[in-house]
N, CA, C and O atoms as a printed pandas DataFrame, in Angstrom:
     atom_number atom_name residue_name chain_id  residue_number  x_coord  y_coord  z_coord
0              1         N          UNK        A               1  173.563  128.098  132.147
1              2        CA          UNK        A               1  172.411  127.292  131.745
2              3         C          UNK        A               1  172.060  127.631  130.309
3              4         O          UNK        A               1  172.286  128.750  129.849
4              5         N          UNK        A               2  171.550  126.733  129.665
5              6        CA          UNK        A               2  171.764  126.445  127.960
6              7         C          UNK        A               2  170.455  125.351  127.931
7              8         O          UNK        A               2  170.371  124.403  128.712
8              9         N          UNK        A               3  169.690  125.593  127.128
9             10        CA          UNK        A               3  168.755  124.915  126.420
10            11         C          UNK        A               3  168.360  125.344  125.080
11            12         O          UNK        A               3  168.837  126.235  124.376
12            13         N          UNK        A               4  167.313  124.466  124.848
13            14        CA          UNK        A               4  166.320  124.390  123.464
14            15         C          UNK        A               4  165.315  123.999  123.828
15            16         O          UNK        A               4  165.258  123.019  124.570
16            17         N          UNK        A               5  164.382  124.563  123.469
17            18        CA          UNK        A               5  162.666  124.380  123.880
18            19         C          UNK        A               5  161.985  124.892  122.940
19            20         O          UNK        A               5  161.744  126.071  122.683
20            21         N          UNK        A               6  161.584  123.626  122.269
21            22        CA          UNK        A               6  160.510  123.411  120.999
22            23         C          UNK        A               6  159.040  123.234  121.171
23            24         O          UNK        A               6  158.614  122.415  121.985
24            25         N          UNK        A               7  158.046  124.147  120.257
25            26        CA          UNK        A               7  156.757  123.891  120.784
26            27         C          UNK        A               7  155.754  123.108  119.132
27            28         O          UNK        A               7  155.825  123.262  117.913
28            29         N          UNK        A               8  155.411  122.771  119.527
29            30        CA          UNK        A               8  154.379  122.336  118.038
30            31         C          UNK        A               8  152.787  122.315  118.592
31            32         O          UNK        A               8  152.632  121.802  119.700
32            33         N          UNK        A               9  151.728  122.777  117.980
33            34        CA          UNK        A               9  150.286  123.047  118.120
34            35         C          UNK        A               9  149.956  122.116  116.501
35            36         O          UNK        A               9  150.131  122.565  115.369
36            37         N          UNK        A              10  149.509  120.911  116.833
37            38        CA          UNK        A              10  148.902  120.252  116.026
38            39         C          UNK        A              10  147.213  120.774  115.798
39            40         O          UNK        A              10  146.484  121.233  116.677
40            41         N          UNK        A              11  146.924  120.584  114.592
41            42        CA          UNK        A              11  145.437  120.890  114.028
42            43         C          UNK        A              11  144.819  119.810  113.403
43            44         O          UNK        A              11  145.566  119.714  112.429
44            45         N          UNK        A              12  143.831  118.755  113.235
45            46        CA          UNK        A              12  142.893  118.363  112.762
46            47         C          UNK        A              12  144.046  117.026  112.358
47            48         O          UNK        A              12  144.507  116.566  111.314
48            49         N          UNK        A              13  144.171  116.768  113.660
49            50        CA          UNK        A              13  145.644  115.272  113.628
50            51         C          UNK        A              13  144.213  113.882  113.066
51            52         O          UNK        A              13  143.148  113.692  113.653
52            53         N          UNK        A              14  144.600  113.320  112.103
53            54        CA          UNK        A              14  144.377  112.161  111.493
54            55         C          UNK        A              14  144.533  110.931  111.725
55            56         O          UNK        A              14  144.043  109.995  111.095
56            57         N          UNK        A              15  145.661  110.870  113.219
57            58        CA          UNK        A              15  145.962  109.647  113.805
58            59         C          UNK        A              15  144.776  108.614  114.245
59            60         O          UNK        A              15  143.743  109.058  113.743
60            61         N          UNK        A              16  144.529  107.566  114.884
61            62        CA          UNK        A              16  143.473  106.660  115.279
62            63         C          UNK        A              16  143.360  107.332  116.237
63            64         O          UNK        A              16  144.363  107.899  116.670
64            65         N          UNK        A              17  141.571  107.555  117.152
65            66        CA          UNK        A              17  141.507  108.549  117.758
66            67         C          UNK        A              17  142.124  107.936  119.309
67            68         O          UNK        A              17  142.204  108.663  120.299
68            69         N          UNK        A              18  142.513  106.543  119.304
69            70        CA          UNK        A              18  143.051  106.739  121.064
70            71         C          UNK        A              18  144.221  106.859  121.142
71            72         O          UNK        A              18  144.906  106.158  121.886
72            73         N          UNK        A              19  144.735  107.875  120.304
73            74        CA          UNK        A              19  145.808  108.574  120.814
74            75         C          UNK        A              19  145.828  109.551  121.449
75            76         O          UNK        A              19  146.616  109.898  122.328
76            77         N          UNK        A              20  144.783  110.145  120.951
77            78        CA          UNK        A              20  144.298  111.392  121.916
78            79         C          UNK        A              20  143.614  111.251  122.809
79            80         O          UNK        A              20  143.342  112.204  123.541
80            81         N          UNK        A              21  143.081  109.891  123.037
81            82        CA          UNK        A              21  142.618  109.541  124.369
82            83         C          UNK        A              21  142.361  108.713  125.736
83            84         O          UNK        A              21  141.525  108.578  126.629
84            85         N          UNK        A              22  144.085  108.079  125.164
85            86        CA          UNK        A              22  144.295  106.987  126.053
86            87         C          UNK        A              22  145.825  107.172  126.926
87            88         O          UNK        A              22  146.928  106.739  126.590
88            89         N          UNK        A              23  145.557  107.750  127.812
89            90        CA          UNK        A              23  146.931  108.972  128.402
90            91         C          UNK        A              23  147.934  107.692  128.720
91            92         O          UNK        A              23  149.032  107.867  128.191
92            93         N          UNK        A              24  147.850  106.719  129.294
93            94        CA          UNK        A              24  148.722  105.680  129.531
94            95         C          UNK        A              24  149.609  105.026  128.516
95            96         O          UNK        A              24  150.802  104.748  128.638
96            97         N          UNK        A              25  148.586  104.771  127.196
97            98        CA          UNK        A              25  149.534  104.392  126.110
98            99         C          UNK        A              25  150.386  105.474  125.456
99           100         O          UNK        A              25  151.533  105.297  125.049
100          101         N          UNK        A              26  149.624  106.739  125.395
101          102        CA          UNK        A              26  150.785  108.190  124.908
102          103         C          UNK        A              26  152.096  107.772  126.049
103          104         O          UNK        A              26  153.193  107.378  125.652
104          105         N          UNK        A              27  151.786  107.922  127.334
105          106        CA          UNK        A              27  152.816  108.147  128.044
106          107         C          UNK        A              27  153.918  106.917  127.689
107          108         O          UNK        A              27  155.028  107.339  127.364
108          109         N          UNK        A              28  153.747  105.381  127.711
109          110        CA          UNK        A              28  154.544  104.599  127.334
110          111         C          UNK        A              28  155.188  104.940  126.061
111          112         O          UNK        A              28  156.403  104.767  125.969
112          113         N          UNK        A              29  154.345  105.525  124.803
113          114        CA          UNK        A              29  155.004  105.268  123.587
114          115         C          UNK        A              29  155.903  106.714  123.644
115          116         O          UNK        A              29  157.082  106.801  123.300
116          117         N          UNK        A              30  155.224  107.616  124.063
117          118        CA          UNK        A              30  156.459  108.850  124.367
118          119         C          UNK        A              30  157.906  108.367  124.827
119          120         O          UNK        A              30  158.982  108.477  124.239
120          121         N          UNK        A              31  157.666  107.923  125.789
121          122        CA          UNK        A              31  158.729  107.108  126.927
122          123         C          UNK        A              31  159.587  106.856  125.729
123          124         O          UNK        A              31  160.501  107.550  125.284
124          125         N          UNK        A              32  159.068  105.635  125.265
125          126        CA          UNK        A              32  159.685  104.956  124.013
126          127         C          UNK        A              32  160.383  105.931  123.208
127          128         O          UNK        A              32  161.592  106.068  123.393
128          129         N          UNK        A              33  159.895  106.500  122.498
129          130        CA          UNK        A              33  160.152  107.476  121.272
130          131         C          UNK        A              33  161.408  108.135  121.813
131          132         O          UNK        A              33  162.486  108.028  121.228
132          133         N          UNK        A              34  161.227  108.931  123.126
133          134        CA          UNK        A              34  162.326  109.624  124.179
134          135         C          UNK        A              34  163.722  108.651  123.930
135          136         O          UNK        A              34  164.784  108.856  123.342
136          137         N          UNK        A              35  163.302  107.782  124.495
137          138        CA          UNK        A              35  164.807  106.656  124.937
138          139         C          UNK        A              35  165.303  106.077  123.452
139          140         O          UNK        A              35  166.490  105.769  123.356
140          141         N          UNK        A              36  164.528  105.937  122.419
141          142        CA          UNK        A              36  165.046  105.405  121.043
142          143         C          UNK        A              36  166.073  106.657  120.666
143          144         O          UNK        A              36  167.016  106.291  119.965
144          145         N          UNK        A              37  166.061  107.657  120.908
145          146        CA          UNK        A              37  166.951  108.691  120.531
146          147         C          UNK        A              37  168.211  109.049  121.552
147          148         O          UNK        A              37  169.012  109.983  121.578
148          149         N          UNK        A              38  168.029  107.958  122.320
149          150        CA          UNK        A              38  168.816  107.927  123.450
150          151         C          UNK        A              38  168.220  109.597  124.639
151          152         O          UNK        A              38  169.164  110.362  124.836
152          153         N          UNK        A              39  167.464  109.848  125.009
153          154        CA          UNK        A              39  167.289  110.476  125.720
154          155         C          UNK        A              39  166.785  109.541  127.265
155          156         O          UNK        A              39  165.903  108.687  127.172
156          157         N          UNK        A              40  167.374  109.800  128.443
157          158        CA          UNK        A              40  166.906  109.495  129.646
158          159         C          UNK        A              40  165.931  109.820  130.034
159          160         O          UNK        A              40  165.834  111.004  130.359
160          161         N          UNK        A              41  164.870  109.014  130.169
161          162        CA          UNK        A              41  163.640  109.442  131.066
162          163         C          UNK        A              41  163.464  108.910  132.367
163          164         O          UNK        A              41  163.089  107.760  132.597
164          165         N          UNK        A              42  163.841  110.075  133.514
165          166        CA          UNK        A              42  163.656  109.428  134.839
166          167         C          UNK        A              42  162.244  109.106  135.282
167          168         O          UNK        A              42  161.978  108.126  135.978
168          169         N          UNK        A              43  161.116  110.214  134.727
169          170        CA          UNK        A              43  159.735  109.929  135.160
170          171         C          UNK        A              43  158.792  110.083  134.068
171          172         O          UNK        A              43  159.072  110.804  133.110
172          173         N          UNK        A              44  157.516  109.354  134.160
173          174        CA          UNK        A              44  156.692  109.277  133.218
174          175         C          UNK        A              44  155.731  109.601  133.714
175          176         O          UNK        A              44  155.392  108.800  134.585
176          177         N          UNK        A              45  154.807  110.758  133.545
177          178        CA          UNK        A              45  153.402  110.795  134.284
178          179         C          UNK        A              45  152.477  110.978  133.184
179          180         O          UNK        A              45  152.877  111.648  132.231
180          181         N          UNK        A              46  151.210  110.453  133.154
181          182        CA          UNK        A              46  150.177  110.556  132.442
182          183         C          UNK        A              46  149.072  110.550  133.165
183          184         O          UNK        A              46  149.124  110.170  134.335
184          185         N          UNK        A              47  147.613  111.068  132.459
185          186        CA          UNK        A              47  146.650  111.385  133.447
186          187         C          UNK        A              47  145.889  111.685  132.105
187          188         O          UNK        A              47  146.397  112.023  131.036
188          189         N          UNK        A              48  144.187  111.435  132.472
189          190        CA          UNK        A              48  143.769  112.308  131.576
190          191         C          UNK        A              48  143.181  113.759  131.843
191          192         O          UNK        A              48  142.741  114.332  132.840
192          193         N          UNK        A              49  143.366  114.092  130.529
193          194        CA          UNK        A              49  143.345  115.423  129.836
194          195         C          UNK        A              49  141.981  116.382  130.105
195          196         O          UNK        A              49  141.039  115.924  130.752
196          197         N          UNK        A              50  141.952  117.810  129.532
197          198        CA          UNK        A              50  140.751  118.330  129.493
198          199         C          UNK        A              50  139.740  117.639  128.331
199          200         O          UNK        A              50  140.195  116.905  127.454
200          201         N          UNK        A              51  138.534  117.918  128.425
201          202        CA          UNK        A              51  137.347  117.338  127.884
202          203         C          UNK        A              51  137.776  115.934  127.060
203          204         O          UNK        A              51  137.695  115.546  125.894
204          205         N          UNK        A              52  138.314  115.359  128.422
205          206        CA          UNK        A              52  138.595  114.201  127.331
206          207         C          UNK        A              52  139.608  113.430  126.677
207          208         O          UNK        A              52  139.642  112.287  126.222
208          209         N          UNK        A              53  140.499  114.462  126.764
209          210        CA          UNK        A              53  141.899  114.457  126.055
210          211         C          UNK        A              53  142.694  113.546  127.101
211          212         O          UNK        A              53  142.250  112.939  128.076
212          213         N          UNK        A              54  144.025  113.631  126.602
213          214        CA          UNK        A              54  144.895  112.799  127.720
214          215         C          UNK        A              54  146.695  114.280  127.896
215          216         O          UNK        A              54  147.280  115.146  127.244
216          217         N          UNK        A              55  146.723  113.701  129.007
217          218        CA          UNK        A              55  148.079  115.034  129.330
218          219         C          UNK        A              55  149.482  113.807  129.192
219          220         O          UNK        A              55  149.066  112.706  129.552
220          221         N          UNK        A              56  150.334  113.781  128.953
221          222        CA          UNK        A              56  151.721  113.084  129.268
222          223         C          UNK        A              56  152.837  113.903  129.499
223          224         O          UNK        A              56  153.024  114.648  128.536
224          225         N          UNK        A              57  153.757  114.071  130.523
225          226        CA          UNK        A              57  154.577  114.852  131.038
226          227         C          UNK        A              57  155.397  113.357  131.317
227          228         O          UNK        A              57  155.060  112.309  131.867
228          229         N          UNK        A              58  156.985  113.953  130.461
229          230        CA          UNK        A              58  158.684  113.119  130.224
230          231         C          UNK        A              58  158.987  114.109  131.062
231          232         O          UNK        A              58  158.692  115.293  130.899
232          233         N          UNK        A              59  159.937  113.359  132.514
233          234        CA          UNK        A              59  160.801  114.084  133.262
234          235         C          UNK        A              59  162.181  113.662  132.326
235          236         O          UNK        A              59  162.001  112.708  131.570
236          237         N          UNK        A              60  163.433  114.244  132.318
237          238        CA          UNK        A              60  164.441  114.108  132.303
238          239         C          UNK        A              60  165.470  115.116  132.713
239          240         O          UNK        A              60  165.363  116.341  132.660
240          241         N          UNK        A              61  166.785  114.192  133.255
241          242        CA          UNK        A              61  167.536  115.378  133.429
242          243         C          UNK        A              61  168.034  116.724  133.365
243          244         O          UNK        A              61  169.011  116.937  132.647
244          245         N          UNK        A              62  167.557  117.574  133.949
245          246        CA          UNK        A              62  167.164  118.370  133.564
246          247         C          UNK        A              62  166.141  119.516  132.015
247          248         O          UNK        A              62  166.163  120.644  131.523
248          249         N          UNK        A              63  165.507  118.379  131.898
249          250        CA          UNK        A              63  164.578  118.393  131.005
250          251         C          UNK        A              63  163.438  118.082  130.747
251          252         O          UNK        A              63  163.289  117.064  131.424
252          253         N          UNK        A              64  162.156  118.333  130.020
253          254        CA          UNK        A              64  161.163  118.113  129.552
254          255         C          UNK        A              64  160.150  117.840  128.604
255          256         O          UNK        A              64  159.855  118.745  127.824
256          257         N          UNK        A              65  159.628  116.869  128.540
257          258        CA          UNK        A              65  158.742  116.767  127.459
258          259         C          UNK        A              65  157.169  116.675  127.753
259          260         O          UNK        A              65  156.657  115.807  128.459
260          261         N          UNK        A              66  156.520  117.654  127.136
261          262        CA          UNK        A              66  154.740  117.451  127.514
262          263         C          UNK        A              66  154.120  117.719  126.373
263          264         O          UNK        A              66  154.341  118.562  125.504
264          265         N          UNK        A              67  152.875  116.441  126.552
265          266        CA          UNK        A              67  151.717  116.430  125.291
266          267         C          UNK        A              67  150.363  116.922  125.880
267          268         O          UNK        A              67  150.221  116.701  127.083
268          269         N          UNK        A              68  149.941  117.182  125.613
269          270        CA          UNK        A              68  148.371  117.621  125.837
270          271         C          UNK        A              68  147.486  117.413  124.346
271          272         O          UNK        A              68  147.791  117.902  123.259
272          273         N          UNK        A              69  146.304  116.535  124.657
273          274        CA          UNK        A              69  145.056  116.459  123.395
274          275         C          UNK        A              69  144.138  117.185  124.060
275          276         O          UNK        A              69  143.941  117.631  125.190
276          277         N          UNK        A              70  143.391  117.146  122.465
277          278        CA          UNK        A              70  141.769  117.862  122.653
278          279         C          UNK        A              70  141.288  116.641  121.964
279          280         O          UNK        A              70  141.919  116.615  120.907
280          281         N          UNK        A              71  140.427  115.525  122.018
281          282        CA          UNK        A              71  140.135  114.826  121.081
282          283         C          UNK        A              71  138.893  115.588  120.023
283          284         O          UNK        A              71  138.915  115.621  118.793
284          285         N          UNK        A              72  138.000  116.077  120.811
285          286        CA          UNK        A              72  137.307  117.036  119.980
286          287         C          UNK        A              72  137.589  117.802  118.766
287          288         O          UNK        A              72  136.850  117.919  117.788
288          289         N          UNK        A              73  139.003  118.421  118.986
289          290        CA          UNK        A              73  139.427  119.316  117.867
290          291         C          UNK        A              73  140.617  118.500  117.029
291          292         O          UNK        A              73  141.284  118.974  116.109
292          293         N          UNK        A              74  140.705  117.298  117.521
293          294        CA          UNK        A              74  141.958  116.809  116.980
294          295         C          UNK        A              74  143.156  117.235  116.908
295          296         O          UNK        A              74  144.045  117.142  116.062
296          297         N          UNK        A              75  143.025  117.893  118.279
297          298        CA          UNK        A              75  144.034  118.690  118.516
298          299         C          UNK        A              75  145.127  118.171  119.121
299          300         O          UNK        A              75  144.979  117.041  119.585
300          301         N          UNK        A              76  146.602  118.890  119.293
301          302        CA          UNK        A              76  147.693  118.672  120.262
302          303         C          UNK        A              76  148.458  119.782  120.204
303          304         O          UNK        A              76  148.521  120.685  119.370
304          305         N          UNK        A              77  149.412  119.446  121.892
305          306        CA          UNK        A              77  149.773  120.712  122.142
306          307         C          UNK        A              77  151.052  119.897  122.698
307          308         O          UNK        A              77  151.027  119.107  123.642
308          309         N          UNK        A              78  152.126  120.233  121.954
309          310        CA          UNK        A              78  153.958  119.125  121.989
310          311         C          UNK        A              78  154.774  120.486  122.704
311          312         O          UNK        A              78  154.711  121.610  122.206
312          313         N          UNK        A              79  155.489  120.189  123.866
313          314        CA          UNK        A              79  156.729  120.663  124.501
314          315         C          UNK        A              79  157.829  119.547  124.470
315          316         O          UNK        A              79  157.692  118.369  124.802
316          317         N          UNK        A              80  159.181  120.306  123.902
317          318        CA          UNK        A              80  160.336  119.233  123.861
318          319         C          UNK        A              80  160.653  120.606  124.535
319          320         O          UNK        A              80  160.169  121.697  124.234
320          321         N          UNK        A              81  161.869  120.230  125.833
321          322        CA          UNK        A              81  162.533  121.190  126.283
322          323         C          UNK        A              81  163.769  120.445  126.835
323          324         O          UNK        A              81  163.672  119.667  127.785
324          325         N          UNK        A              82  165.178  120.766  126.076
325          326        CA          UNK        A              82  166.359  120.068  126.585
326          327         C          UNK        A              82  167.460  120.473  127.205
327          328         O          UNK        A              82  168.329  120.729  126.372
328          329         N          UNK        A              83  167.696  120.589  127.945
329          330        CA          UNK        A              83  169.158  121.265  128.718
330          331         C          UNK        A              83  170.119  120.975  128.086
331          332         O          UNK        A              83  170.167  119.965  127.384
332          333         N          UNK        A              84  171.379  122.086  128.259
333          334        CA          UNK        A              84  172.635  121.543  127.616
334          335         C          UNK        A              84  173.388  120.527  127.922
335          336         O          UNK        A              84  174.329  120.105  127.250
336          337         N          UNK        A              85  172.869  119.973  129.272
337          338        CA          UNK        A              85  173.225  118.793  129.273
338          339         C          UNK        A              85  173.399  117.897  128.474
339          340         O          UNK        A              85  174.366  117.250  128.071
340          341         N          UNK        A              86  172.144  117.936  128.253
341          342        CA          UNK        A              86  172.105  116.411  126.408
342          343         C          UNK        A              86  173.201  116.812  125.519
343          344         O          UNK        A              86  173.427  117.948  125.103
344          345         N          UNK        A              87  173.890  115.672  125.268
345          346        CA          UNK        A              87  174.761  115.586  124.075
346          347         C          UNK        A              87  174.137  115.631  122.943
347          348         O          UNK        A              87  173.038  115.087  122.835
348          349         N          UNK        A              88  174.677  116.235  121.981
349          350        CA          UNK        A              88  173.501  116.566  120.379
350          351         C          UNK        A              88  172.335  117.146  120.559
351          352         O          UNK        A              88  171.349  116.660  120.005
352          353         N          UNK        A              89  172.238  118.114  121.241
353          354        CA          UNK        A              89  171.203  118.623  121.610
354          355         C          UNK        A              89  170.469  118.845  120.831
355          356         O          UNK        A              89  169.337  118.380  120.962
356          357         N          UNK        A              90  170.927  119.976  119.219
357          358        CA          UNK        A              90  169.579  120.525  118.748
358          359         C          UNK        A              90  169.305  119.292  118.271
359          360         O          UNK        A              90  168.114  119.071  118.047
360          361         N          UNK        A              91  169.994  118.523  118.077
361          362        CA          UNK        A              91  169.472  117.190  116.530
362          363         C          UNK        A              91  168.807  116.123  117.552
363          364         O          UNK        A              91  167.989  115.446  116.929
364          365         N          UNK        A              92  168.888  115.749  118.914
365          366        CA          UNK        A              92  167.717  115.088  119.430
366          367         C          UNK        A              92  166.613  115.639  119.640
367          368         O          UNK        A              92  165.573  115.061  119.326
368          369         N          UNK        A              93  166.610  117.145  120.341
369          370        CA          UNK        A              93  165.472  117.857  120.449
370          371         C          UNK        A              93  164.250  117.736  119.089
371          372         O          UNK        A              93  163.031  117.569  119.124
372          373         N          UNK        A              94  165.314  117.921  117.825
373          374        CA          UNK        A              94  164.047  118.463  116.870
374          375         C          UNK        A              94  163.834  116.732  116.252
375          376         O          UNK        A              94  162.718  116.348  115.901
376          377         N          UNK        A              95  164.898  115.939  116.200
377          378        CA          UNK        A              95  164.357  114.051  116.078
378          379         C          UNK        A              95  163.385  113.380  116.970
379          380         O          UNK        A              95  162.655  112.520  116.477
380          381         N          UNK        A              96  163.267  113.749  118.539
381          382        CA          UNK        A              96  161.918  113.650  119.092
382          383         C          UNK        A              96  160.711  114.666  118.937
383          384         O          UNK        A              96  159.577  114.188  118.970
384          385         N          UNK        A              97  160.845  115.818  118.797
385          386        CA          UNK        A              97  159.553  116.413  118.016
386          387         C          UNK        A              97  159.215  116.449  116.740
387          388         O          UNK        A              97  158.139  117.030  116.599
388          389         N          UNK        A              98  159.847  115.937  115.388
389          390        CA          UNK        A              98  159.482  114.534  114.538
390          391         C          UNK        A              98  158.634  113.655  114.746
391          392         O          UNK        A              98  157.519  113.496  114.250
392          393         N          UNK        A              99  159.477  112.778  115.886
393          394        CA          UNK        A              99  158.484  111.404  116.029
394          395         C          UNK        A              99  157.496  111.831  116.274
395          396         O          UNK        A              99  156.623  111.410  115.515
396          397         N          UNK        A             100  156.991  112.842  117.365
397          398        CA          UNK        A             100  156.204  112.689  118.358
398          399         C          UNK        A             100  154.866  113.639  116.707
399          400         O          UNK        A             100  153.775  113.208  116.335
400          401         N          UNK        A             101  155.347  114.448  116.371
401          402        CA          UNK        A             101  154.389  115.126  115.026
402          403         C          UNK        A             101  154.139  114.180  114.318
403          404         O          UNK        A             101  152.916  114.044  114.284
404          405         N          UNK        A             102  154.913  113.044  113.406
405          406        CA          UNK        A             102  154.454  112.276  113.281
406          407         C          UNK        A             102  153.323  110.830  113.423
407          408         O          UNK        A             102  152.619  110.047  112.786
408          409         N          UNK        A             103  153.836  111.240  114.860
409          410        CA          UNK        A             103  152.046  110.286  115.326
410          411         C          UNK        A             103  151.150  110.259  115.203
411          412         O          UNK        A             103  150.444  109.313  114.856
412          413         N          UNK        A             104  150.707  112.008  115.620
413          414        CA          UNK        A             104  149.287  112.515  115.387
414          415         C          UNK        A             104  149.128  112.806  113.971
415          416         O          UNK        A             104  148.240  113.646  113.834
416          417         N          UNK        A             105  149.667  112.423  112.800
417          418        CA          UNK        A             105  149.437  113.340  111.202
418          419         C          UNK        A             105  148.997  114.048  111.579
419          420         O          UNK        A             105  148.154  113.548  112.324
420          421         N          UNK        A             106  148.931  115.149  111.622
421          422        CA          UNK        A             106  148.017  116.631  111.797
422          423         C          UNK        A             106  148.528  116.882  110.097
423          424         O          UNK        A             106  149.565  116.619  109.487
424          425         N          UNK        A             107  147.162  117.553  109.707
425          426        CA          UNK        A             107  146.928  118.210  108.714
426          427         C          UNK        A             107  147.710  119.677  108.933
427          428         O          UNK        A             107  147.831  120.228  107.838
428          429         N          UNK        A             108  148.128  120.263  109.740
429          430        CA          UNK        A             108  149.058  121.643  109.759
430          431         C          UNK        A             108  149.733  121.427  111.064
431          432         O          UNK        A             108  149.310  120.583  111.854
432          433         N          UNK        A             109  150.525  121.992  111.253
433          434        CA          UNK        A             109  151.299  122.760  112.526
434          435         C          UNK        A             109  151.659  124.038  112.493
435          436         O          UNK        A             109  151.764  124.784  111.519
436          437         N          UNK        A             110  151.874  124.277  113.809
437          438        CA          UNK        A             110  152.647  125.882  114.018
438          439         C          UNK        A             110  153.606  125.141  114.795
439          440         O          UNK        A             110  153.277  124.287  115.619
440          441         N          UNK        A             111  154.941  125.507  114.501
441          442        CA          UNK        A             111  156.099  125.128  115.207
442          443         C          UNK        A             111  157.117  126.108  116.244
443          444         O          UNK        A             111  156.847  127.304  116.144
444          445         N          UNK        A             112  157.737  125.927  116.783
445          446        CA          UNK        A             112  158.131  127.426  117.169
446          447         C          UNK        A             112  160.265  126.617  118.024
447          448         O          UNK        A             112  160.760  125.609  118.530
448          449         N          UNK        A             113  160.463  127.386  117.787
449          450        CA          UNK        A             113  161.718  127.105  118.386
450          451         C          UNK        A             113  162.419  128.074  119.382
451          452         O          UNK        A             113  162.662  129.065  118.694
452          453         N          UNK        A             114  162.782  128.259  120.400
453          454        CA          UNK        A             114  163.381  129.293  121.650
454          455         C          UNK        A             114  164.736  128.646  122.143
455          456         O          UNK        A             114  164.857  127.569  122.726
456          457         N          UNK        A             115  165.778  129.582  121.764
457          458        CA          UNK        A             115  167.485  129.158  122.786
458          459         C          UNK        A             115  167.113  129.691  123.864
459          460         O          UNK        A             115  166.680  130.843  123.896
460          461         N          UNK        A             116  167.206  129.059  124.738
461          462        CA          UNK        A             116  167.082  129.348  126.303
462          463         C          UNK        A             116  168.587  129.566  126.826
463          464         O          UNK        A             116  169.636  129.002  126.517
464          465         N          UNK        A             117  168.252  130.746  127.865
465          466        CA          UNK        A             117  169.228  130.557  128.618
466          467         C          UNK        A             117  170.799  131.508  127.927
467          468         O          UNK        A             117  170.322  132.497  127.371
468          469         N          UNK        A             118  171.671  131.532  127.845
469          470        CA          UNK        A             118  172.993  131.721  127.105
470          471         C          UNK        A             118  173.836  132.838  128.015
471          472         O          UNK        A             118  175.048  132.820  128.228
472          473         N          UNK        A             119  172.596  134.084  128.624
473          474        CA          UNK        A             119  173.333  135.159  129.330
474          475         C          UNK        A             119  174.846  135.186  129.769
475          476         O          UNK        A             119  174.866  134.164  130.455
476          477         N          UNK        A             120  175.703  135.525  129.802
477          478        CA          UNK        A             120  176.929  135.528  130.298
478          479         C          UNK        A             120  177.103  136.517  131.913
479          480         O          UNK        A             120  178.197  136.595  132.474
């Protein structure tokens, strides 16, 4: 087992605010964003969020993607997590956490990157 699991913590995101607070349209345009890079998404769940915010959780083959807002803080909280399954792995992983940073403009990020998995 082989992955990549990318995290990004958006700060004081500039986007229109129902992005951070309309969990149904995150979840479709995620969806979207996912499959334009050719990634499979078997399930889409959205719901809303704490104080407000909205949550979106991408199932895929053995993989994951989850957003979480704060609309209050203009905040977000991005999981890309891809199995070695995916073909081109690192270069879709870090081309959907692009798009998805791009949405919210956030004025900063903290980014973080983890190889999962490799043990022999």
């Amino acid at each position: 087992m082989r992955g990549l699991h990318l995290t990004a913590d958006l700060y004081q995101c500039r986007c229109d605010a129902h992005w951070l607070t309309e969990p149904q349209q995150l979840g479709r345009w995620s969806r979207q964003a996912a499959e334009a890079i050719g990634l499979p998404v078997e399930r889409e769940l959205s719901c809303p969020g704490a104080e407000g915010g909205a949550s979106t959780a991408l199932l895929l083959p053995g993989s994951h993607v989850l957003l979480h807002t704060w609309p209050k803080e203009r905040g977000v909280m991005v999981d890309v997590c891809l199995s070695d399954a995916q073909e081109d792995l690192p270069a879709k992983a870090r081309g959907l956490m692009q798009a998805l940073v791009q949405r919210f403009q956030p004025q900063w990020t903290e980014q973080r990157s983890l190889d999962r998995g490799g043990g022999e």
